[in-house]
C-alpha positions, 0 to 999 in steps of 0.5 A: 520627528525622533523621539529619544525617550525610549518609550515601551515600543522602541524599534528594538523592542519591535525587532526583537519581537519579530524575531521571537514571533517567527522563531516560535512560528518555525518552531511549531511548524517543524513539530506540528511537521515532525508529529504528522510524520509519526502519526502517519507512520503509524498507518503503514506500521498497522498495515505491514500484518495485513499486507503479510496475511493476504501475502500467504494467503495468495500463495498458500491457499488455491482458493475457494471454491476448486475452480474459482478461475475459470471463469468471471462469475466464477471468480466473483463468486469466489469465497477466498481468492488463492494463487497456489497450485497446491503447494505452498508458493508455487502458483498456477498461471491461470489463477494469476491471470484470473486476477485480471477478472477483478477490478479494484474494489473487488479485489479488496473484498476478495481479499477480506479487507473491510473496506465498506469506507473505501479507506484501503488502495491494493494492488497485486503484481506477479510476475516472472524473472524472465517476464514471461508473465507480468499481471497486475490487479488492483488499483494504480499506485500513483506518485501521489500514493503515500505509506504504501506497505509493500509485501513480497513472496519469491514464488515458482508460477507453474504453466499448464505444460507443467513448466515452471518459471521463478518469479515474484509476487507484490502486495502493495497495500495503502490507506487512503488520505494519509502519508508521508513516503512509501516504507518497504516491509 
């Protein structure tokens, strides 16, 4: 039976706000979207100076205490953890390779991040132009690693023999459970 009187829920009425529903709906969807990724930008913004800390630390510092890498409980008992052959970027390779001693967690209390929570990811890469020398210490990033702060130092790594090879080295540092996409500092 149709009803002609055009009462106060016409088919009109009830389209019309259907499309009003879906439209706000949309509408709080792309704000609520676009606010996630501003606040979480603001994760990997915060991090870029801790990232460039630890960057020139590793590469200025030799370490502490002299002697730190020759050994595991050496390195464990290590106070800071510098790359540095006593020039600022040029690094020793036996302390890049000492990197290898540590497992993840370490590396970050090496390295002095407050990571009582567990709320840091860091990875260190260094390697060579030529790839001679590729280590890498710290945790994996995965494709699931979201607001990764990545640091850079073009560095020379010294061998034993007294060669020294051009090369790189990486701070990749996160926060764990936020993210939106990777941003290179």
């Amino acid at each position: 039976m149709r009803n002609d009187s055009g009462g106060a829920f016409s088919l009109d009425l009830v389209i019309a706000l259907g499309i009003l529903i879906a439209w706000i709906g949309a509408a709080v969807l792309f704000t609520m979207s676009t606010l996630a990724v501003e606040y979480t930008d603001q994760y990997s913004v915060g991090l870029k100076p801790l990232a460039e800390r630890i960057g020139d630390t590793l590469v200025e510092s030799p370490g502490a205490p002299n002697g730190w890498h020759l050994s595991p409980d050496l390195a464990r008992g290590a106070t800071i953890i510098g790359l540095s052959d006593g020039s600022p970027c040029i690094l020793s390779s036996e302390k890049v390779y000492s990197l290898s001693f540590f497992n993840a967690t370490e590396l970050g209390r090496h390295l002095a991040l407050d990571d009582s929570e567990n709320t840091y990811g860091i990875r260190i890469e260094v390697s060579t132009d030529d790839g001679s020398i590729s280590v890498a210490s710290g945790y994996v990033v995965d494709d699931g690693t979201l607001d990764v702060v990545k640091s850079t130092r073009l560095v020379l790594i010294r061998q034993p023999d007294g060669v020294e090879r051009s090369g790189k080295l990486i701070v990749l540092l996160w926060r764990e459970h936020a993210g939106t996409r990777a941003a290179d500092f």
